[in-house]
ROKOLFI-153144 format. One record per residue (C-alpha): residue number from 1; x, y, z; chain. Coordinates in steps of 0.001 Angstrom, whole numbers, plus 500000, padded with zeros to 6 digits. Layout:
BEGIN
REC|nr|east|north|up|kette
REC|NUM|X|Y|Z|A
...
This chain:
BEGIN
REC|nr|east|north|up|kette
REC|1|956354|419536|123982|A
REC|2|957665|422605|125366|A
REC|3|958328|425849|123400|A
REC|4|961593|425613|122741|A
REC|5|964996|427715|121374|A
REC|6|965747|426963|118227|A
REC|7|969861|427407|117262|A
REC|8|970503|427998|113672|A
REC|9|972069|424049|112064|A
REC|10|974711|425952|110330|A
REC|11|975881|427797|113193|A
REC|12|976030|424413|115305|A
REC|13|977655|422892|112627|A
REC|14|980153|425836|112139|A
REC|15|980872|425343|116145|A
REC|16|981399|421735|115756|A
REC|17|978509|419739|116169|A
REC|18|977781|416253|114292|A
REC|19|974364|414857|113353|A
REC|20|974044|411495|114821|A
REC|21|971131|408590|113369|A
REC|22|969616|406308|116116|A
REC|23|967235|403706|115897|A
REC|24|963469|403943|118050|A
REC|25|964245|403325|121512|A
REC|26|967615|403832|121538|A
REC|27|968616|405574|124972|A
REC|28|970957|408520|124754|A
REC|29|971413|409099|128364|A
REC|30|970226|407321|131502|A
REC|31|969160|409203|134526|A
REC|32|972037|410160|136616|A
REC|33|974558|410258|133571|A
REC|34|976721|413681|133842|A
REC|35|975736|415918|130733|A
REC|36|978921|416400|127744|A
REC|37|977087|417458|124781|A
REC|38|973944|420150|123807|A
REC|39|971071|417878|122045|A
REC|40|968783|419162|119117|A
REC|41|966202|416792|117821|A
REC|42|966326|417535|113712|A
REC|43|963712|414287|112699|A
REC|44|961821|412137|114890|A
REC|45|960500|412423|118525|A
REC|46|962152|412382|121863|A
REC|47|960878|411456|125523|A
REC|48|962415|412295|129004|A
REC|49|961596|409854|131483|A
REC|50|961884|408577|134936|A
REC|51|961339|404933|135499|A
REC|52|960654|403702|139258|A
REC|53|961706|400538|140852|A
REC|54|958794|398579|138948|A
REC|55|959849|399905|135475|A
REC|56|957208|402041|135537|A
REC|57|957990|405381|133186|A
REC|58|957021|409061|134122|A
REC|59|957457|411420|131009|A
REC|60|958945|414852|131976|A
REC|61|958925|416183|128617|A
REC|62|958771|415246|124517|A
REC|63|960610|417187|122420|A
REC|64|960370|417094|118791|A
REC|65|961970|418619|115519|A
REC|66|963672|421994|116607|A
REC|67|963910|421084|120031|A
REC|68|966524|420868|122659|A
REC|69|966549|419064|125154|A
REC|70|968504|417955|128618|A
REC|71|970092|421706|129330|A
REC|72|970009|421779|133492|A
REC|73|973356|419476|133436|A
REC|74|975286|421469|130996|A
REC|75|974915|424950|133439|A
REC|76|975152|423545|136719|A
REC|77|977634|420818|136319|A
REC|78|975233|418353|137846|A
REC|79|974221|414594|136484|A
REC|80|970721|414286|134271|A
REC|81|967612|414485|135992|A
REC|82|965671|412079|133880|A
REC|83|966549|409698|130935|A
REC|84|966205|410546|127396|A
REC|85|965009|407759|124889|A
REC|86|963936|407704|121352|A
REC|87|960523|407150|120904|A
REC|88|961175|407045|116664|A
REC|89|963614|406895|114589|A
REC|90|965705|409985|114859|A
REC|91|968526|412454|113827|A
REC|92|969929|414558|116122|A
REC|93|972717|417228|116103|A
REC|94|974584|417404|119275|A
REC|95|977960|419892|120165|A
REC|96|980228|419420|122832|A
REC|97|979211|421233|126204|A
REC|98|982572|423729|126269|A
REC|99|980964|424588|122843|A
REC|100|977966|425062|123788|A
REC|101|978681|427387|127015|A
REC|102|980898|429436|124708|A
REC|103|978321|429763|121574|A
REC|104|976069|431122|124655|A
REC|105|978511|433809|126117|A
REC|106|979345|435137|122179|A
REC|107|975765|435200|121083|A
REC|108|973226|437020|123985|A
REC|109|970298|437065|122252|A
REC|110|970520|433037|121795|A
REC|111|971307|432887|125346|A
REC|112|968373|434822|126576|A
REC|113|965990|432534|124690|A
REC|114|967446|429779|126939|A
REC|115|966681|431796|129952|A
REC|116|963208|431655|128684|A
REC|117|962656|428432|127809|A
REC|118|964111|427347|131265|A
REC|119|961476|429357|132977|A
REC|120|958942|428077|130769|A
REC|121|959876|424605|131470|A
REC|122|960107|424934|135015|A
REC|123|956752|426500|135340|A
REC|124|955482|423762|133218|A
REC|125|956706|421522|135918|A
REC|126|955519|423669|138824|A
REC|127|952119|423254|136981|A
REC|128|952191|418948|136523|A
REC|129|953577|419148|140660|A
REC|130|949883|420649|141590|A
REC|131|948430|418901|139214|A
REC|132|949249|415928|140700|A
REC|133|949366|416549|144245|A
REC|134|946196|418596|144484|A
REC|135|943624|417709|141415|A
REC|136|941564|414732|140388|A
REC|137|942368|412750|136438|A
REC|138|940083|415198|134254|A
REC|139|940959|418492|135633|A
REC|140|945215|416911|135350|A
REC|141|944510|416022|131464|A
REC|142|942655|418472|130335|A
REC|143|945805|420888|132290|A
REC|144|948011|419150|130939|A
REC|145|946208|419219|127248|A
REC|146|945849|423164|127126|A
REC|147|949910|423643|127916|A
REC|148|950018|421499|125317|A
REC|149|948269|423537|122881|A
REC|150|949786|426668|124105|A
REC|151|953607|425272|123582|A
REC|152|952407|424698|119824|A
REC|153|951204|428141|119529|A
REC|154|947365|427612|119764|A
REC|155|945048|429969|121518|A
REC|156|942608|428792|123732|A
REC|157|939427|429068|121006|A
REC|158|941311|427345|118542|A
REC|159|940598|423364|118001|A
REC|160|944634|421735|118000|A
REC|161|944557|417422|117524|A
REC|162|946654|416098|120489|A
REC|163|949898|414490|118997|A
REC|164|950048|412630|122489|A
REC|165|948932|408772|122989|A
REC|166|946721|407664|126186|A
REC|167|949997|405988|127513|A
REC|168|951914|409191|127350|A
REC|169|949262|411186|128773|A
REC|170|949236|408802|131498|A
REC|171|952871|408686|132217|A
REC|172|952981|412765|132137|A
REC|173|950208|412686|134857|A
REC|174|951072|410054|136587|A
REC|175|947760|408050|135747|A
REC|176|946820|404388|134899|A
REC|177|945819|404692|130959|A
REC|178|942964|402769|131780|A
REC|179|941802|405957|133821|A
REC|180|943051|408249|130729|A
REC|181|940483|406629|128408|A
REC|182|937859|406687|130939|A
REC|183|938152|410378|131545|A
REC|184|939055|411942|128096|A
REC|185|935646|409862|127087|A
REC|186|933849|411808|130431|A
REC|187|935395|415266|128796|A
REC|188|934033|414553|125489|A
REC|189|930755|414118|126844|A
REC|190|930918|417075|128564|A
REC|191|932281|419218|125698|A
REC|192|935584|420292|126843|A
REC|193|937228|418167|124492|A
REC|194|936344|416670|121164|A
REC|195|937569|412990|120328|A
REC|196|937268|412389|116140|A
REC|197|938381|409117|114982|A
REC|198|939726|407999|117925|A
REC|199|941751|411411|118215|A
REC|200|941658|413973|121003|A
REC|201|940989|417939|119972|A
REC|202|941512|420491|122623|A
Protein backbone atom coordinates (compact mmCIF):
# COMPACT_ATOMS: atom_id res chain seq x y z
CA UNK A 1 0.00 0.00 0.00
CA UNK A 2 2.94 2.10 -0.11
CA UNK A 3 3.82 4.57 -2.93
CA UNK A 4 5.94 2.78 -4.79
CA UNK A 5 8.77 2.95 -7.93
CA UNK A 6 7.52 1.85 -10.80
CA UNK A 7 10.41 0.23 -13.46
CA UNK A 8 9.41 0.35 -17.01
CA UNK A 9 8.23 -3.91 -18.06
CA UNK A 10 10.22 -3.56 -21.15
CA UNK A 11 13.26 -2.43 -19.60
CA UNK A 12 13.02 -5.41 -16.96
CA UNK A 13 12.36 -7.59 -19.58
CA UNK A 14 15.26 -6.22 -21.79
CA UNK A 15 17.55 -6.89 -18.46
CA UNK A 16 16.30 -10.32 -18.10
CA UNK A 17 13.45 -10.67 -16.04
CA UNK A 18 10.55 -13.43 -16.50
CA UNK A 19 6.88 -13.04 -15.55
CA UNK A 20 5.97 -15.79 -13.28
CA UNK A 21 1.83 -16.98 -12.61
CA UNK A 22 1.05 -18.18 -9.01
CA UNK A 23 -1.96 -19.33 -7.55
CA UNK A 24 -3.73 -17.25 -4.17
CA UNK A 25 -1.71 -18.07 -1.31
CA UNK A 26 1.12 -19.24 -2.81
CA UNK A 27 4.27 -18.10 -0.66
CA UNK A 28 7.18 -16.65 -2.57
CA UNK A 29 9.51 -16.26 0.26
CA UNK A 30 9.39 -17.16 3.94
CA UNK A 31 10.80 -14.92 6.55
CA UNK A 32 14.42 -15.40 6.95
CA UNK A 33 14.94 -16.61 3.22
CA UNK A 34 18.14 -14.64 1.69
CA UNK A 35 16.79 -12.29 -1.19
CA UNK A 36 18.00 -13.48 -5.24
CA UNK A 37 15.58 -11.75 -7.34
CA UNK A 38 13.78 -7.91 -7.58
CA UNK A 39 9.77 -8.57 -7.36
CA UNK A 40 7.11 -6.43 -9.30
CA UNK A 41 3.52 -7.30 -8.76
CA UNK A 42 1.93 -6.82 -12.60
CA UNK A 43 -1.91 -8.45 -11.58
CA UNK A 44 -3.19 -9.36 -8.33
CA UNK A 45 -2.34 -8.38 -4.68
CA UNK A 46 0.54 -9.11 -2.43
CA UNK A 47 0.95 -9.21 1.53
CA UNK A 48 4.16 -9.12 3.72
CA UNK A 49 3.73 -10.80 6.85
CA UNK A 50 5.11 -11.96 10.07
CA UNK A 51 3.47 -14.88 11.72
CA UNK A 52 4.26 -15.53 15.60
CA UNK A 53 4.55 -18.76 17.36
CA UNK A 54 0.57 -19.14 17.40
CA UNK A 55 0.25 -18.58 13.59
CA UNK A 56 -0.89 -15.43 14.19
CA UNK A 57 -0.06 -12.94 10.96
CA UNK A 58 1.15 -9.23 11.25
CA UNK A 59 0.94 -7.45 7.75
CA UNK A 60 3.96 -5.13 7.11
CA UNK A 61 2.86 -4.05 3.84
CA UNK A 62 0.38 -4.91 0.56
CA UNK A 63 1.58 -4.15 -2.53
CA UNK A 64 -0.40 -4.21 -5.58
CA UNK A 65 -0.13 -3.73 -9.49
CA UNK A 66 3.10 -1.56 -10.10
CA UNK A 67 4.57 -2.38 -6.97
CA UNK A 68 7.77 -3.75 -5.70
CA UNK A 69 8.26 -5.28 -3.07
CA UNK A 70 11.00 -7.09 -0.57
CA UNK A 71 14.11 -4.54 -1.55
CA UNK A 72 16.09 -4.33 2.10
CA UNK A 73 17.71 -7.95 1.26
CA UNK A 74 18.84 -7.20 -2.18
CA UNK A 75 21.15 -3.90 -0.77
CA UNK A 76 22.35 -5.16 2.35
CA UNK A 77 22.96 -8.75 1.67
CA UNK A 78 20.84 -9.72 4.62
CA UNK A 79 17.86 -12.57 4.80
CA UNK A 80 13.96 -11.22 4.39
CA UNK A 81 12.46 -9.50 7.13
CA UNK A 82 8.96 -10.74 6.70
CA UNK A 83 7.24 -13.33 4.36
CA UNK A 84 5.60 -12.52 1.20
CA UNK A 85 2.33 -14.46 0.20
CA UNK A 86 -0.24 -14.09 -2.43
CA UNK A 87 -3.32 -12.95 -1.27
CA UNK A 88 -4.91 -13.47 -5.22
CA UNK A 89 -4.09 -14.83 -8.01
CA UNK A 90 -1.08 -13.11 -9.42
CA UNK A 91 1.61 -12.33 -12.12
CA UNK A 92 4.67 -11.10 -11.22
CA UNK A 93 7.91 -10.09 -13.07
CA UNK A 94 10.96 -10.75 -11.11
CA UNK A 95 15.02 -10.16 -12.36
CA UNK A 96 17.87 -11.59 -10.84
CA UNK A 97 19.46 -9.42 -7.93
CA UNK A 98 23.11 -8.84 -9.90
CA UNK A 99 20.56 -7.41 -12.45
CA UNK A 100 18.89 -5.53 -10.50
CA UNK A 101 21.95 -3.75 -8.57
CA UNK A 102 23.39 -3.08 -12.02
CA UNK A 103 20.01 -1.64 -13.78
CA UNK A 104 20.31 0.72 -10.50
CA UNK A 105 24.01 1.94 -10.91
CA UNK A 106 23.29 2.59 -15.04
CA UNK A 107 20.01 4.34 -14.53
CA UNK A 108 20.20 7.23 -11.41
CA UNK A 109 17.11 8.63 -11.72
CA UNK A 110 15.42 4.98 -11.19
CA UNK A 111 17.68 4.57 -8.37
CA UNK A 112 16.80 7.71 -6.58
CA UNK A 113 13.11 6.79 -6.66
CA UNK A 114 14.20 3.74 -4.60
CA UNK A 115 15.89 5.96 -2.16
CA UNK A 116 12.53 7.47 -1.79
CA UNK A 117 10.36 4.88 -1.51
CA UNK A 118 12.72 3.33 1.18
CA UNK A 119 12.33 6.40 3.26
CA UNK A 120 8.78 6.43 2.70
CA UNK A 121 8.42 2.96 3.81
CA UNK A 122 10.45 3.24 6.73
CA UNK A 123 8.65 6.23 8.00
CA UNK A 124 5.52 4.38 7.37
CA UNK A 125 6.86 1.90 9.79
CA UNK A 126 8.23 4.43 12.28
CA UNK A 127 4.54 5.65 12.18
CA UNK A 128 2.61 1.83 12.84
CA UNK A 129 5.77 1.45 15.83
CA UNK A 130 3.97 4.57 17.79
CA UNK A 131 0.98 3.66 16.76
CA UNK A 132 1.12 0.71 18.47
CA UNK A 133 3.18 1.29 21.37
CA UNK A 134 1.68 4.61 22.37
CA UNK A 135 -2.16 4.99 20.97
CA UNK A 136 -5.46 3.34 21.68
CA UNK A 137 -7.56 1.10 18.39
CA UNK A 138 -9.39 4.29 16.81
CA UNK A 139 -6.70 6.79 16.82
CA UNK A 140 -4.19 3.36 15.21
CA UNK A 141 -6.98 2.81 12.33
CA UNK A 142 -7.96 5.82 11.49
CA UNK A 143 -3.59 6.48 11.28
CA UNK A 144 -3.25 3.86 9.63
CA UNK A 145 -6.40 4.68 7.13
CA UNK A 146 -5.13 8.31 6.17
CA UNK A 147 -1.40 6.80 5.06
CA UNK A 148 -3.45 4.80 3.29
CA UNK A 149 -5.15 7.36 1.36
CA UNK A 150 -2.11 9.41 1.01
CA UNK A 151 0.02 6.34 -0.67
CA UNK A 152 -2.96 6.31 -3.31
CA UNK A 153 -2.63 9.89 -3.95
CA UNK A 154 -5.70 11.28 -2.02
CA UNK A 155 -5.68 14.51 -0.13
CA UNK A 156 -6.98 14.71 3.11
CA UNK A 157 -10.65 16.40 1.98
CA UNK A 158 -11.08 13.92 -0.52
CA UNK A 159 -13.52 10.75 0.31
CA UNK A 160 -11.07 7.39 -0.95
CA UNK A 161 -13.12 3.63 -0.24
CA UNK A 162 -10.60 1.55 1.83
CA UNK A 163 -9.47 -1.46 -0.41
CA UNK A 164 -8.42 -3.07 3.05
CA UNK A 165 -10.62 -5.90 4.93
CA UNK A 166 -11.24 -5.73 8.92
CA UNK A 167 -8.74 -8.73 9.15
CA UNK A 168 -6.03 -6.85 7.40
CA UNK A 169 -6.58 -3.79 9.24
CA UNK A 170 -6.25 -5.79 12.24
CA UNK A 171 -3.14 -7.62 11.39
CA UNK A 172 -1.43 -4.09 10.24
CA UNK A 173 -2.29 -2.76 13.79
CA UNK A 174 -1.86 -5.43 15.61
CA UNK A 175 -5.64 -5.62 16.75
CA UNK A 176 -8.28 -8.41 17.33
CA UNK A 177 -10.84 -7.77 14.22
CA UNK A 178 -13.43 -8.06 16.61
CA UNK A 179 -12.04 -4.65 18.06
CA UNK A 180 -11.64 -3.33 14.26
CA UNK A 181 -15.41 -3.58 13.70
CA UNK A 182 -16.19 -2.20 16.99
CA UNK A 183 -14.16 0.91 16.46
CA UNK A 184 -14.50 1.76 12.67
CA UNK A 185 -18.47 1.54 13.73
CA UNK A 186 -17.45 4.20 16.90
CA UNK A 187 -15.63 6.45 13.96
CA UNK A 188 -18.58 6.39 11.81
CA UNK A 189 -20.64 7.61 14.46
CA UNK A 190 -18.47 10.18 15.14
CA UNK A 191 -17.93 11.32 11.53
CA UNK A 192 -14.38 10.71 10.89
CA UNK A 193 -15.11 7.99 8.70
CA UNK A 194 -18.02 7.01 6.53
CA UNK A 195 -18.98 3.18 6.23
CA UNK A 196 -21.48 2.68 2.84
CA UNK A 197 -22.52 -0.76 2.20
CA UNK A 198 -20.51 -2.30 4.50
CA UNK A 199 -17.41 -0.27 3.05
CA UNK A 200 -15.09 2.09 4.88
CA UNK A 201 -14.48 5.86 3.25
CA UNK A 202 -11.75 7.92 4.70
Amino acid sequence: MQTNCIINTDLLLAWGATFHNYPKGHVLFYEGDFAYFYYQVVEGRIKMVNCNEEGKEFIQGIFEEGESFGEPPLFDGGTYPAGAVAETDITIIRLRKENFLQLLKDNFDIHFCFTQTLAKRLRFKSMISKEISSYGPSHRILSLLKEYKKSKGFMNGARLKIDLTRQQIADMTGLRVETVIRSIRDLHEKGSLKIEKGKVFC
